[in-house]
C-alpha positions as CSV (number, residue, x, y, z in Angstrom):
1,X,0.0,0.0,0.0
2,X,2.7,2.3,1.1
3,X,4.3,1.6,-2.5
4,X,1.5,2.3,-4.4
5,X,1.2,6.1,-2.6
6,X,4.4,6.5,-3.6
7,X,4.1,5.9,-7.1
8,X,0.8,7.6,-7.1
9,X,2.5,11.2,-5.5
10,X,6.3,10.8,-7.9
11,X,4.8,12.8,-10.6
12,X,3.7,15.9,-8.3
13,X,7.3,15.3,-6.7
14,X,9.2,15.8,-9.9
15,X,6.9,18.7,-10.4
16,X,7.7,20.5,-7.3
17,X,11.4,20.0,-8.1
18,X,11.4,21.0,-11.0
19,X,9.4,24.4,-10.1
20,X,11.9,24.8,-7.5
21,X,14.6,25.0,-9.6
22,X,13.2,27.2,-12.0
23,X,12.6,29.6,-9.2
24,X,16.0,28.9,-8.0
25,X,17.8,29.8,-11.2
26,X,15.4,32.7,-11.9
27,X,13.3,31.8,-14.4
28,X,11.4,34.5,-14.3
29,X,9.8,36.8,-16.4
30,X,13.4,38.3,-17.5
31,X,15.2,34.8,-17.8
32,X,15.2,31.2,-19.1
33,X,16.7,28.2,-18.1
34,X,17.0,25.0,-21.0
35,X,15.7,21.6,-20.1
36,X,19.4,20.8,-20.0
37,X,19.9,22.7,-17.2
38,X,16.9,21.9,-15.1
39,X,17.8,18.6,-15.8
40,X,21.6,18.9,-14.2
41,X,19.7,21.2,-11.2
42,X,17.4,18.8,-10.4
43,X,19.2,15.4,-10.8
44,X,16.8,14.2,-13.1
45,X,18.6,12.1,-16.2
46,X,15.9,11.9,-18.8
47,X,15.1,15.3,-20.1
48,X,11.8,13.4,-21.5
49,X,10.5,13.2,-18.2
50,X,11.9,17.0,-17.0
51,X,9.8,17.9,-20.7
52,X,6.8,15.9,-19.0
53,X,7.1,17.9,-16.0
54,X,7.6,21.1,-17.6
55,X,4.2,20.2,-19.9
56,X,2.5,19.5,-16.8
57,X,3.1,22.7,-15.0
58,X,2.4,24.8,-18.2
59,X,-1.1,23.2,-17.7
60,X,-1.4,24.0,-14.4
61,X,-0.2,28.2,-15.6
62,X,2.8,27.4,-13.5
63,X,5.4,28.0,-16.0
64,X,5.4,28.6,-19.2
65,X,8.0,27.6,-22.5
66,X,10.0,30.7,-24.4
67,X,8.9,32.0,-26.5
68,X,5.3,31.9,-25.1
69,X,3.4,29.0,-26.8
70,X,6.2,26.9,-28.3
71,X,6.3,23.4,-26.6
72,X,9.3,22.7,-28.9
73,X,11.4,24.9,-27.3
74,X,14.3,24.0,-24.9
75,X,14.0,27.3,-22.6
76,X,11.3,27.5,-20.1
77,X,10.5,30.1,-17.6
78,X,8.3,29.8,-14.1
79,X,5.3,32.2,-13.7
80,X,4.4,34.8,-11.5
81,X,1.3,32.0,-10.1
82,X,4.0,29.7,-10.0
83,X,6.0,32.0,-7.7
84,X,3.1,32.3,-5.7
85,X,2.2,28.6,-5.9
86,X,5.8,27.4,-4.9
87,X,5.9,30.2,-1.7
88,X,2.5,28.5,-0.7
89,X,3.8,24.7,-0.4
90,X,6.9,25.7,1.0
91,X,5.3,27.8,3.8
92,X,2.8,25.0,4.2
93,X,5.6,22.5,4.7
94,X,6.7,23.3,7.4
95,X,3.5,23.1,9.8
96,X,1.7,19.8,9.8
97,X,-1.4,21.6,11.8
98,X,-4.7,21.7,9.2
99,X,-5.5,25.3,8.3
């Protein structure tokens, strides 16, 4: 059982690594970071899945590829909702208390 949550919850984990770093490096609205990169950041060898990631969080308005609209592109960028987003889990990390 315990297994099974763990495989369930990866994905969102790779996803809040992967917005991490992008915040980290400053992807911001001025700068970029290649899937190269977040790949070497983050630890995570197969730039497929750091694309799958990246795909996933453009969904969710989270981040965002550059230029604006073009999944074939190798820079990506985090978004201002994604700033906000990523300040929300990490100040809701650290308190286990139910809000």
């Amino acid at each position: 059982m315990a297994n099974e949550k763990v495989k369930e919850n990866l994905f969102s984990y790779i996803e809040v690594t992967i917005l991490k770093s992008l915040s980290k490096t400053r992807a911001s609205e001025t700068s970029t970071i290649e899937v190269s990169e977040l790949s070497t950041s983050t630890g995570i060898k197969d730039n497929d899945e750091v694309l799958r990631a990246l795909y996933t969080l453009e969904g969710k308005s989270l981040a965002r590829p550059y230029p604006e609209g073009d999944f074939t592109s190798n820079s990506w960028k985090i978004t201002q909702t994604g700033i906000k987003a990523l300040g929300l889990m990490t100040e809701g990390a650290g308190s286990d208390s139910p809000r």
